[in-house]
Every structure is written in C-alpha cells, then in structure tokens.
C-alpha positions as MATLAB code, in Angstrom:
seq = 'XXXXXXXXXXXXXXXXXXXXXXXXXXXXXXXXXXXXXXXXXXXXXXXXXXXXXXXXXXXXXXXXXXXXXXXXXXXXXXXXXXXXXXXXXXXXXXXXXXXXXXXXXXXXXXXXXXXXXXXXXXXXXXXXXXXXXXXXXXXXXXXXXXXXXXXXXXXXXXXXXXXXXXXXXXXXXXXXXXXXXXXXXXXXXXXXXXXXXXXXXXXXXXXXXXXXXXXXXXXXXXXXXXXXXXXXXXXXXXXXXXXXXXXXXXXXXXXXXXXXXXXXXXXXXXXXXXXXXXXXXXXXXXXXXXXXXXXXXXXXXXXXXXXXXXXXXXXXXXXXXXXXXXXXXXXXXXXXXXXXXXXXXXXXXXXXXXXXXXXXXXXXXXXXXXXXXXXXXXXXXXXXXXXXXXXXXXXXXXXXXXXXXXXXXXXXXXXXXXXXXXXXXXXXXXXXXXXXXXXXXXXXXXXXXXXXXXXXXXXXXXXXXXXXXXXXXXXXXXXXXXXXXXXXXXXXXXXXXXXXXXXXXXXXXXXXXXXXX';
ca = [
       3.145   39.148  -31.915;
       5.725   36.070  -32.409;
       7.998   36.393  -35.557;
      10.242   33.725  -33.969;
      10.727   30.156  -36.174;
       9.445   27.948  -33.884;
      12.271   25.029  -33.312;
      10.395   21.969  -32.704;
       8.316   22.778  -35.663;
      11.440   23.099  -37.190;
      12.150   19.844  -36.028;
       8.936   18.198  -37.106;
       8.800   19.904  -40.196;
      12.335   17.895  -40.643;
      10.882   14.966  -40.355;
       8.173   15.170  -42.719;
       8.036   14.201  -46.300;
       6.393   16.722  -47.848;
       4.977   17.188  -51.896;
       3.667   20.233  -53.743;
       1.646   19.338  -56.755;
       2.868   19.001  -60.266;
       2.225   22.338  -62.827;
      -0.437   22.327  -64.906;
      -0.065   20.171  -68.335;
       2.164   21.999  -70.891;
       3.219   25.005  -68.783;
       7.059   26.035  -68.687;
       8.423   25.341  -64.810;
       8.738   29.321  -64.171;
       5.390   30.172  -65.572;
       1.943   30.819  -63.637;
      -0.555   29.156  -65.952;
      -3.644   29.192  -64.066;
      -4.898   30.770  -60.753;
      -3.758   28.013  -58.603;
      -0.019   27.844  -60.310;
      -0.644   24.008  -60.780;
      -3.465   21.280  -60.194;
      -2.640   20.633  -56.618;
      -3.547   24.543  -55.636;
      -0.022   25.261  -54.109;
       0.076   28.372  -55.433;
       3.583   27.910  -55.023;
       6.557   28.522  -57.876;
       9.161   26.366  -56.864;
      11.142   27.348  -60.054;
      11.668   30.833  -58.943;
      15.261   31.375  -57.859;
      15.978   34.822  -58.846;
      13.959   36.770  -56.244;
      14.890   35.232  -52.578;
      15.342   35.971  -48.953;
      18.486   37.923  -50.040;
      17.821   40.263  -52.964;
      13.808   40.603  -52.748;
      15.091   44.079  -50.970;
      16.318   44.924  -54.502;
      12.919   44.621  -55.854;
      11.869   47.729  -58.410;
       9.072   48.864  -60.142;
       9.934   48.144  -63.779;
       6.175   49.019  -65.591;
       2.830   50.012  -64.400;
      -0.746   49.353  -67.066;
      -3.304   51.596  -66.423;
      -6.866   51.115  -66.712;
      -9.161   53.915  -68.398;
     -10.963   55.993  -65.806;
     -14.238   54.443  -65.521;
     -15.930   55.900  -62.354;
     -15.871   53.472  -59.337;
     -13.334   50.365  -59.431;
     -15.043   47.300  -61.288;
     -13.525   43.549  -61.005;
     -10.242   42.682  -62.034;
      -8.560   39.536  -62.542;
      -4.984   37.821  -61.410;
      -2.925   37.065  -64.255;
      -2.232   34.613  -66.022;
       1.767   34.158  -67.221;
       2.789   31.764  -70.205;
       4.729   32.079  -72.962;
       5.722   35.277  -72.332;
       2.992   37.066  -72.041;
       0.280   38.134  -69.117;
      -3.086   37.311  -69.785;
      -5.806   39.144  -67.804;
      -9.217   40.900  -67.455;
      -8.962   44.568  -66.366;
     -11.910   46.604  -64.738;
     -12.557   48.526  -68.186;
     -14.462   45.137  -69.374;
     -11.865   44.370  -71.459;
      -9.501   41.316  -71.347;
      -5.745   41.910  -72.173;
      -2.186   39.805  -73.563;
       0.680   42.103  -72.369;
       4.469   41.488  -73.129;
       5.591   39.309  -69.525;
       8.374   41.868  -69.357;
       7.828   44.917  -70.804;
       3.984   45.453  -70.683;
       3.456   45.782  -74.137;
       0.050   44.798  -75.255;
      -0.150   42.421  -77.553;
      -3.801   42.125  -78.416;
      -7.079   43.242  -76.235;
     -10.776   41.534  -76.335;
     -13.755   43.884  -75.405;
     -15.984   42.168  -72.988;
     -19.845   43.511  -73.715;
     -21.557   46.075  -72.135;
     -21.458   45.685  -68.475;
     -19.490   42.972  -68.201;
     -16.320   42.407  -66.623;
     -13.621   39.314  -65.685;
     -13.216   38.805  -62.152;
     -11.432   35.367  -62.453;
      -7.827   34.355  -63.012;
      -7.813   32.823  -66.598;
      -6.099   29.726  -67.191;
      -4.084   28.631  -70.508;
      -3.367   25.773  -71.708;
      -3.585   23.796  -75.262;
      -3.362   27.142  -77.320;
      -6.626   28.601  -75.633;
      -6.971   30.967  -72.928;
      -9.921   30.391  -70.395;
     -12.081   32.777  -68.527;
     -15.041   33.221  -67.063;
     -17.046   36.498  -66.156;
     -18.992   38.455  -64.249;
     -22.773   37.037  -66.260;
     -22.337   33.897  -65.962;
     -20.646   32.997  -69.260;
     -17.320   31.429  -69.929;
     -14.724   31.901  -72.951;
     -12.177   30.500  -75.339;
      -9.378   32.995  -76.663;
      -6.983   31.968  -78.838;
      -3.990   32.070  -76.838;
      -1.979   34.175  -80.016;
      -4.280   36.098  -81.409;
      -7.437   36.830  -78.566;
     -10.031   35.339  -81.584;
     -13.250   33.629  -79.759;
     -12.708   30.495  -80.474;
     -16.322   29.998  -78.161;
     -18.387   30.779  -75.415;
     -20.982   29.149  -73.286;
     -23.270   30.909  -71.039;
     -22.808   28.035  -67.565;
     -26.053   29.710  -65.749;
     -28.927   32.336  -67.005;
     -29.823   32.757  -63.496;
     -30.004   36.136  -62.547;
     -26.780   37.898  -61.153;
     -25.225   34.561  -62.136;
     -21.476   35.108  -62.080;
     -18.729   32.848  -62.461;
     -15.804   34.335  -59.746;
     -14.116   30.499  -60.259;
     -11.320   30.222  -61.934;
     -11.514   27.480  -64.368;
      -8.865   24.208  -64.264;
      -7.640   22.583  -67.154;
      -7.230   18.618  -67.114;
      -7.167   16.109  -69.598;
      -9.392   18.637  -72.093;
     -11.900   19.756  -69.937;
     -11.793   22.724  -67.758;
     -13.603   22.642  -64.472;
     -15.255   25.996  -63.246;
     -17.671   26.686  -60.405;
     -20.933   29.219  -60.499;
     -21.963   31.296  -57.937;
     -24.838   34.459  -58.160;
     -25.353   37.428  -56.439;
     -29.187   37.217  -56.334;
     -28.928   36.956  -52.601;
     -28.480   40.619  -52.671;
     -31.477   42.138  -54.054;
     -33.510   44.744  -52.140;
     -36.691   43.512  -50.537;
     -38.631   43.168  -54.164;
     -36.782   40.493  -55.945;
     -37.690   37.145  -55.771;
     -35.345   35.021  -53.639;
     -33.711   32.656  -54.402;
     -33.509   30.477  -57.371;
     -30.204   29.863  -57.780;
     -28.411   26.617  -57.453;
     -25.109   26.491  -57.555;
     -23.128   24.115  -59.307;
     -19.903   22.439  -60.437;
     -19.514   22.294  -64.415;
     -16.527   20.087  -66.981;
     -17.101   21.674  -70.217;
     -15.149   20.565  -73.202;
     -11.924   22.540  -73.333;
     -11.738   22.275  -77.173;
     -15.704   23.041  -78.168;
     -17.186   24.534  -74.943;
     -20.142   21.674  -74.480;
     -20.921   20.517  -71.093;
     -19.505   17.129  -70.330;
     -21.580   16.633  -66.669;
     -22.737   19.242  -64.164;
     -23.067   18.777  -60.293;
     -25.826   20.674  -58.500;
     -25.252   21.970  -55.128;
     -28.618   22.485  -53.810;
     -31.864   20.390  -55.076;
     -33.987   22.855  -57.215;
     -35.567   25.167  -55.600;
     -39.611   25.120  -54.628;
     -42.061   28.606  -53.977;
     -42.865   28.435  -50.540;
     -44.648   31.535  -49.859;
     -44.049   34.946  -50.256;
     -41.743   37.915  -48.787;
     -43.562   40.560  -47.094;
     -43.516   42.570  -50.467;
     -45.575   40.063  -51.897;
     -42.236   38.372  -53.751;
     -42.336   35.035  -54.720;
     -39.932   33.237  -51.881;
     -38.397   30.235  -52.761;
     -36.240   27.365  -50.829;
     -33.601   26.131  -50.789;
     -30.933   28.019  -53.167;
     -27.618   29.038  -52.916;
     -24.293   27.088  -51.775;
     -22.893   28.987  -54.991;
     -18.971   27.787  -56.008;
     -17.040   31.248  -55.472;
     -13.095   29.498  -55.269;
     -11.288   27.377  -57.991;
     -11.077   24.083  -58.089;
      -8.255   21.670  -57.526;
      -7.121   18.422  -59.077;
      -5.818   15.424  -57.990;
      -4.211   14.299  -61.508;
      -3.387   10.582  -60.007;
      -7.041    9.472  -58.613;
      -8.654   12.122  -61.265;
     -10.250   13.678  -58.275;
     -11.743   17.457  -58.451;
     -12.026   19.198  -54.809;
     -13.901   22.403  -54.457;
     -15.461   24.239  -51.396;
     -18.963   25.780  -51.601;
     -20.838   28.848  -49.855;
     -23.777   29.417  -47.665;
     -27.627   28.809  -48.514;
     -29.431   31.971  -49.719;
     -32.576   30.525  -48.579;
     -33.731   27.398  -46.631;
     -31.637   24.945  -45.411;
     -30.634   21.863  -47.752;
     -27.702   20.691  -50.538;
     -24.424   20.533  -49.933;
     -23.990   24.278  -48.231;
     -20.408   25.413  -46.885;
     -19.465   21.861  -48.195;
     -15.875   19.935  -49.512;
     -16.550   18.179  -52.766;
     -14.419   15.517  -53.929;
     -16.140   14.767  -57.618;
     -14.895   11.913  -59.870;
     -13.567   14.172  -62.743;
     -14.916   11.867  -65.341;
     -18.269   12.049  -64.465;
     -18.708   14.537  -61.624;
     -20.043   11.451  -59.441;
     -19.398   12.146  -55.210;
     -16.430   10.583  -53.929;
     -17.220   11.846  -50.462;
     -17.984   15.200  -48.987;
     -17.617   16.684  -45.634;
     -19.680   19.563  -44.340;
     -18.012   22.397  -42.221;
     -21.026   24.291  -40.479;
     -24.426   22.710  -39.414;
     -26.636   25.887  -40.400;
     -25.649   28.402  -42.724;
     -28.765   30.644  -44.346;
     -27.507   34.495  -44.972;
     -29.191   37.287  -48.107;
     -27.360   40.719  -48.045;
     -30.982   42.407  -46.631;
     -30.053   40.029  -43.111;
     -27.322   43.193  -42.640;
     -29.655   45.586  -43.101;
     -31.704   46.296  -39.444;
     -34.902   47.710  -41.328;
     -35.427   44.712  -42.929;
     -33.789   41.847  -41.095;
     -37.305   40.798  -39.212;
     -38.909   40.217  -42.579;
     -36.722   39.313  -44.979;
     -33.658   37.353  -43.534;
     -34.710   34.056  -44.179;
     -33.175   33.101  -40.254;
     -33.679   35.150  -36.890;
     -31.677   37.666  -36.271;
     -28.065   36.639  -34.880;
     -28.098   33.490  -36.321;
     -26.820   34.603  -39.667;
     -23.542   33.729  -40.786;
     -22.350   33.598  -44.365;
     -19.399   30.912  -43.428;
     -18.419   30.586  -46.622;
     -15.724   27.703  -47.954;
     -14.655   30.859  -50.807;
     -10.771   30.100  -50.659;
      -9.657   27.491  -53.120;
      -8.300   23.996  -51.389;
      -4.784   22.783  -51.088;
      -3.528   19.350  -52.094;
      -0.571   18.349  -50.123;
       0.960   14.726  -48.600;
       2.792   14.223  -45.539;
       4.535   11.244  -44.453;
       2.754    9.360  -47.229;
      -0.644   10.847  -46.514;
      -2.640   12.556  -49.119;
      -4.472   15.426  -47.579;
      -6.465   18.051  -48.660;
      -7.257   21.926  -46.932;
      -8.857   24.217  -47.632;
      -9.999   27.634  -45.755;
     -13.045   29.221  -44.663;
     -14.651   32.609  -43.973;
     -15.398   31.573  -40.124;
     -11.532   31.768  -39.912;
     -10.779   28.101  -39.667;
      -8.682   25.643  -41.556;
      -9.726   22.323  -42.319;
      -7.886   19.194  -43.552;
      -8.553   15.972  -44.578;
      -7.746   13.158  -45.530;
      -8.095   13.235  -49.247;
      -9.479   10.066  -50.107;
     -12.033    8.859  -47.783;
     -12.877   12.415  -46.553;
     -12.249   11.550  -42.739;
     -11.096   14.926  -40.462;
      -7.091   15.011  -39.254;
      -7.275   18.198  -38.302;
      -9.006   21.817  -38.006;
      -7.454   25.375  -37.269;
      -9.616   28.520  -35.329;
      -7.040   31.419  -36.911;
      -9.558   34.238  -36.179;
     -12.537   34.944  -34.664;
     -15.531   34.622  -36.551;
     -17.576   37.179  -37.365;
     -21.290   36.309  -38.659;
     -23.278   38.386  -41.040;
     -20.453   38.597  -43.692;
     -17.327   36.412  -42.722;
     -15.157   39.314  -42.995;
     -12.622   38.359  -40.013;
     -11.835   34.636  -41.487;
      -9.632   33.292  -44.515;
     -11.240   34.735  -47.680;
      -9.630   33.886  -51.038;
      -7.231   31.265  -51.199;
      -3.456   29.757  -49.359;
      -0.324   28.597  -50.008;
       1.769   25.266  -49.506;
       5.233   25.759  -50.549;
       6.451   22.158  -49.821;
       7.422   22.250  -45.980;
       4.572   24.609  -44.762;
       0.638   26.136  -44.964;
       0.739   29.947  -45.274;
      -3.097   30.985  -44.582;
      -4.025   34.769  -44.096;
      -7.012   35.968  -42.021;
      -8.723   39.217  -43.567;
     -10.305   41.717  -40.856;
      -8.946   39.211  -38.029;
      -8.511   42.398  -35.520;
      -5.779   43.285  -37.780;
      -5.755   40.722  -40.582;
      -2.666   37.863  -39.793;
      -0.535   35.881  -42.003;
       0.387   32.531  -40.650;
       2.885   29.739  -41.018;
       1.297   26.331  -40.102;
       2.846   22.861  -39.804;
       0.880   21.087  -42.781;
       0.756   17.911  -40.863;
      -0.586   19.080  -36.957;
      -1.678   22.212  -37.678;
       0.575   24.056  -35.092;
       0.889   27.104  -35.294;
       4.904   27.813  -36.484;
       4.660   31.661  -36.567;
       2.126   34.652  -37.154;
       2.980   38.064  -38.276;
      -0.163   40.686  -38.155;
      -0.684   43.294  -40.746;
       1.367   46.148  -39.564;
       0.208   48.506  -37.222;
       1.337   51.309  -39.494;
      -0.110   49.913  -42.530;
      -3.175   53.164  -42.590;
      -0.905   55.919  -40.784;
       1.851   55.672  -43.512;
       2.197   56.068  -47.358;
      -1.135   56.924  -49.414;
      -3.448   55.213  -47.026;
      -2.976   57.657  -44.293;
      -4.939   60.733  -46.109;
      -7.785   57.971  -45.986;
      -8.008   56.925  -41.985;
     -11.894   56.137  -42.359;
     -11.550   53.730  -45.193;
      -8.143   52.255  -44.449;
      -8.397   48.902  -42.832;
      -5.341   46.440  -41.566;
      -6.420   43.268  -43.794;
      -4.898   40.516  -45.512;
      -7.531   39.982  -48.296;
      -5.875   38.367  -51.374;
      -4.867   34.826  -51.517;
      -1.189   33.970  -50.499;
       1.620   33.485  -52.881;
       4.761   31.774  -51.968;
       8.281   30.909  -53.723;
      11.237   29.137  -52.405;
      11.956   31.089  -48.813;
       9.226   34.271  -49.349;
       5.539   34.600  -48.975;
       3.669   37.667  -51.119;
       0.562   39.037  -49.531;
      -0.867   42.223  -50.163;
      -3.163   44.319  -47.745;
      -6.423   46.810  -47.955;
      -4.252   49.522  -46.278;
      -2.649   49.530  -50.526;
       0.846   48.140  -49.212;
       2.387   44.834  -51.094;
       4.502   42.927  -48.396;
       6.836   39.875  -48.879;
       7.648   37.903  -45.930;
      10.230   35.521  -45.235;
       8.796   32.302  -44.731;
      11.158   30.964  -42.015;
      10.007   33.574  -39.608;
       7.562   35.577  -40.792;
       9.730   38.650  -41.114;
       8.644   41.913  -43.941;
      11.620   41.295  -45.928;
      10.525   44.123  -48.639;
       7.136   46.461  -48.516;
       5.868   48.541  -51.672;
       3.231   51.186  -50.999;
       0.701   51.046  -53.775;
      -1.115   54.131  -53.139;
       0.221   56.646  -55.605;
       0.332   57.842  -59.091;
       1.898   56.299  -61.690;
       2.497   56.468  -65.257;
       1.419   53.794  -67.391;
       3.050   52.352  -70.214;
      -0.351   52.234  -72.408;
       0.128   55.882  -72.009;
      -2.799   56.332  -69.375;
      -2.003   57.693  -65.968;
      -2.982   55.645  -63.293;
      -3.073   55.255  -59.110;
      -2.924   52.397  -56.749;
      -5.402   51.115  -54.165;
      -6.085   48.441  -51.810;
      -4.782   44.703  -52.438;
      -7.436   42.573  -52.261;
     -10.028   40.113  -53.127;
     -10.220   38.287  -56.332;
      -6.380   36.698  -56.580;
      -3.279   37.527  -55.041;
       0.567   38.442  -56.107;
       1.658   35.966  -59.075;
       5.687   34.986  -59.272;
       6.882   34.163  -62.354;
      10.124   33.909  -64.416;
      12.273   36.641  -62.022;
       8.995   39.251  -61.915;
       6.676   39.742  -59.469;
       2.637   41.167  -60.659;
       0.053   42.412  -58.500;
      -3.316   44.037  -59.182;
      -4.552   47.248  -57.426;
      -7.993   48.389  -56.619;
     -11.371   46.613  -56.075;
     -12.327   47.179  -52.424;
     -15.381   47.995  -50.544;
     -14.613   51.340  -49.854;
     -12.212   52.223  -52.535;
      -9.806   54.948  -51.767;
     -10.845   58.532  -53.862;
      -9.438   58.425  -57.670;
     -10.257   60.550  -60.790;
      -7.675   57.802  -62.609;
      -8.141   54.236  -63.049;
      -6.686   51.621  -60.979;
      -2.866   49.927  -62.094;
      -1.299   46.475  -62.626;
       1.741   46.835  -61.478;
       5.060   44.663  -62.743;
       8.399   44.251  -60.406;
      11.817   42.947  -60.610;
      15.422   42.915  -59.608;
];
C-alpha cells in the first residue's frame, strides 16, 4: 500500500490549470443543493474552511435522526442542504426538512404505500425535487413540503428513478432505470427502455425525452412459456451533469437486460434544449446481464448470453466535468473498475484507468456510485476491489498519485466485528471532497476522512452502534453505502447509515447521522 504524495505528480499537478464547476443556480457557496454539489458533478465544497486537515480530528457527533423500525433496511437518500435545512427521503417512505444544525424537523411528506426515495433531491427556485423508487418524480414546496406536482416518468414495471434530478435553466434532468431484469423465471423480460427525461421544473410536463434502447420486439419465449422480448435495458441509474456554457447534459447508462442494441454502458452528451446527440462514446462491446444469469439453476435457460459472458458493466457513477490546461474533459466511472475521460466536446478518448479488477455477473469489484474532483485532483473509490481502494489520480494523465485500501481492520474492530460473515472491506458510496480532505464511508459501518495530499485516515467514526435520536426514536448504525455519499456543508458533516446487501442484525431503524467541530 503507498500513502506517499507522489512528487512529480506534485509537480505536474503544479503545472496544470485546473477548474471545478460553478454551484448550482441560486445556492449559497457553503450549501449542498443537489447530489452532485454543482452542475459540473465535482462533488466538491470549495467553500468549506472550517473542517480541514488540522481540526477534522476534532470532529463530534452533535445529533443523530432515527428512522421508525420497519423490518429490513429500505432506500434512503443523500441530503440535500439549503437554506438551512436538510432535505431528504428516509427508509420509512417518508421524505423529511430537518433544522441543518440541530435536526429539528421542520415538516415531513408521506410517500404512499410501498414507496420509498432512493435519490438525492435537488432544490432550487423554491421547489424541492425528487424522484422515487416507482418511477414517479415530485415537486415540494421548498417551505412548507405542499405537492406542488408529480409526474409518473415510466409505468414500466419495477420502473424506478435512482437518478438524481439536475436543475438548469427551469428544467430538471433525471434518468430512469427498472428493476424488471430481476424477476424469477415467470415474468416477461424485458420491456423496459431506459431513458433520459427534461421535465418542466415549474409544472412537471415533459419538455423532450431520449430513449436508450429502440423499443423492444417479442422474439420468442422463455422456457416458462414467458413472452421474451429484445432489446431492453441500458436503464440511467447515476445523475446527470451539466455543462452550463455549451448547455450540454452528460450521463452514463447501464447494461442491456436483453438483446444487444441502443446505446448500452454508453456516455451521452445531449443538447439540453432538445435532448438531440452531441456525440456518444461506448465503453464495452457486449454487455447483456438479468439477475436469474447469477443464479446456476437457471442460467442455461434464462440468461439471455452463455454462461461466463455476463457482465453487468454498468456506467452507474455520475460523470465529472473538469478542464485542464484549457481542455474541457469529462469522466466518469464504471462498474468494470475503469475510469474513462474525454474530451468533452467532440467525445474523442484522452485517457482510461483499470483501478480494479473486474468482476462479471454483478460489477461489484469496480467504481459504483459516483467521484470527486476537488480542483487539482480525481478521487475515485473501487467497491469490493480485494479490499475496496480510494484513489488520488492526476485529472490530466491519469497517473496514479496515491491509493489507500479500506483498512484491514475495518470488520475485526468496532460493531462490525460481532458480524465477520457479513462484514466486507468496501468503498461503496460516492466520494466527497473539501479543500485538503476526502469523505468516504465503507460497508464494514466506519466513516473515514482522508487527507487528500497523501491519502492518510485523518479521522474514523464507527457507525455501528446505538444511538439516541433527536425525533425521540432510538436508532443503530450500519454499513455506508450505495445510493450517495458523505455531504459537507456550512462547518457539518452528514452521512446516511444502512442499506446494504446483507444488512447487519437490528430490531431499531437505521440513523442519519450529523457532525461537527
């Protein structure tokens, strides 16, 4: 393991001329408006000064909000930060304003039955933005949590809308994505198409829609007699990103579900006025993968490719807009475990990254939900990469500046270590940086922050505990993981707990959990 700054990327790095993006319109400089922290995707608050290299050791729990006990962890969202106040969906299907500093709610909206917010929400012009878990997306009033409206973007089945929407010059940009590729061998699969929607920010209509795959055709049947269809899929998991200068939208898409066609494991660029293709650059050749390929009882008949040869290579994590030496440039991770960039006007490769070794049927080794370019460098974190790894790369070679693995004590210390079978060493959420740290969380419950020079644990927080919340509900900690990461924002530091494929045993709901000096 290297920790060391490397000094000729030090050197290089010198050299460079290097931009984050600008914040997203109408947000105060410290807040965290929208998953991405700004239009660019930086993910990145530059305006944080408070919490550095120096006193993050003086970090300290100041509130945990606990969610009702509702049997096994549902989805949660990251927050939102603005004005004050948090604004995000909790795995009790409701969706929640809390005071920024003391927890305090301030007003809660109940999902419906079933239903739940897996997205971060983004605010802007009043409203607050969100999508959820059926395939519908909403319009709070920012003040009060009133619907202002809602418009269902897909009535697919399993449709789901994991995207976090954008807002740009009144429209908000959201992806789609379904989980029909996971029914058991009697569904009919597939017939979803993914797609990339602008709806009207102020009445919820669609202003254009892109399609991802052509629609889908029956071409026979499953050996249960199911109607099988082809091709489906490439569904828009990540968030979208925004160049606000060429009013360019980037955006990564997933694998087929069946057949082979669209615009699979795919970089969009879209014209944001009409959704027309600026240019788009395809990362894997063949990508065809349903849940029932894992299964060894069924993969003969009902993985739509031979056995081996399925992948689910997924481009899930949301891109990064960054320039170097004058060149605009665009990355963006995938579930293979590399990192691609390129140019971010005509498309054309500068470089690619192998960070882990890939690991088909799943993707679970590679770069899951989203990175982080602080100005001077690309933090990306591989999830089950044999452990998970965070690492430092020079934004404009790709060289590798340093690499810190998930500790190798991270499941034989604090509340992960009475759980040995379901504890695993990965970096699953996407990576937060402000000026000097980098915040990534891990499955084995602890919340690290690094020092972004070298790569050094400069503060660690074990998750896995009790705690008291300050809605009165007791509460425990879990894994870090998929869905967002850590938000920075205005001195505190939030983070989400829970939601994990194994979760670790709880008869009390999961926590949100606030820090500061």
């Amino acid at each position: 393991m290297s920790r060391r700054f490397l000094a000729a990327g030090l050197a290089a790095l010198c050299a460079l001329t290097l931009t984050a993006g600008t914040s997203s319109a109408g947000a105060a400089s410290g807040d965290w408006p929208t998953w991405t922290k700004d239009l660019s995707g930086s993910r990145f608050n530059g305006s944080e000064h408070r919490i550095t290299p120096t006193t993050v050791g003086n970090l300290k729990l100041k509130w945990a909000f606990s969610y009702p006990t509702a049997g096994a962890p549902g989805p949660h969202s990251q927050p939102a930060v603005a004005d004050g106040a948090l604004y995000f969906g909790g795995e009790d299907g409701r969706f929640y304003s809390l005071d920024a500093k003391s927890g305090a709610k301030r007003w809660t909206y109940q999902l419906p039955p079933n239903d739940a917010v897996q997205d971060g929400a983004s605010v802007a012009a009043g409203r607050v933005y969100f999508g959820d878990v059926t395939g519908t997306v909403r319009a709070l009033d920012q003040r009060t949590g009133h619907l202002l409206w809602q418009y269902q973007v897909d009535a697919t089945p399993l449709s789901v809308v994991t995207s976090s929407p954008i807002f740009f010059e009144g429209h908000i940009f959201v992806g789609t994505s379904s989980g029909q590729n996971t029914g058991d061998q009697s569904t009919a699969c597939c017939t979803f198409r993914g797609h990339v929607d602008s709806i009207d920010a102020a009445t919820g209509r669609l202003s254009w829609r892109y399609y991802t795959v052509p629609p889908p055709q029956q071409v026979g049947t499953w050996p249960s007699g199911a109607a099988r269809y082809e091709p489906s899929g490439a569904g828009v998991w990540s968030s979208p990103v925004v160049d606000a200068r060429t009013h360019t939208l980037y955006v990564g898409t997933g694998q087929n579900y069946t057949g082979h066609g669209g615009d699979f494991d795919t970089l969009l660029a879209l014209n944001t006025s009409n959704g027309h293709v600026r240019w788009k650059q395809q990362v894997t050749p063949d990508d065809t993968w349903r849940s029932l390929c894992n299964d060894p009882q069924s993969a003969d008949g009902y993985c739509p490719v031979p056995q081996g040869t399925a992948l689910d290579w997924d481009l899930g994590a949301t891109p990064n807009l960054f320039t170097v030496n004058g060149r605009e440039m665009v990355g963006i991770g995938q579930k293979a475990g590399y990192y691609h960039v390129f140019d971010a006007h005509t498309g054309q490769v500068v470089w690619r990254r192998l960070l882990s070794t890939p690991m088909p049927n799943g993707g679970l080794s590679g770069i899951q939900w989203g990175t982080s370019f602080d100005g001077q460098r690309l933090y990306v974190a591989t999830m089950m990469g044999d452990p998970g790894t965070l690492y430092a790369l020079d934004p404009a070679t790709g060289k590798e500046l340093w690499h810190t693995p998930n500790p190798a004590d991270g499941c034989t210390t604090g509340g992960a270590a009475q759980y040995p079978d379901l504890c695993t060493p990965s970096f699953i959420p996407a990576v937060t940086t402000s000026p000097g740290l980098v915040y990534e969380g891990s499955a084995d419950g602890k919340m690290r922050v690094f020092d972004s020079r070298t790569g050094q644990v400069r503060w660690t927080y074990d998750t896995v505990r009790d705690f008291d919340g300050v809605n009165g509900i007791p509460g425990r900690g879990g894994a870090i993981s998929g869905g967002g990461g850590v938000i920075v924002a205005n001195g505190m530091v939030y983070v989400q707990t829970g939601y994990w494929m194994a979760p670790y045993p709880s008869d009390r709901g999961h926590v949100l959990l606030a820090f500061g000096l």
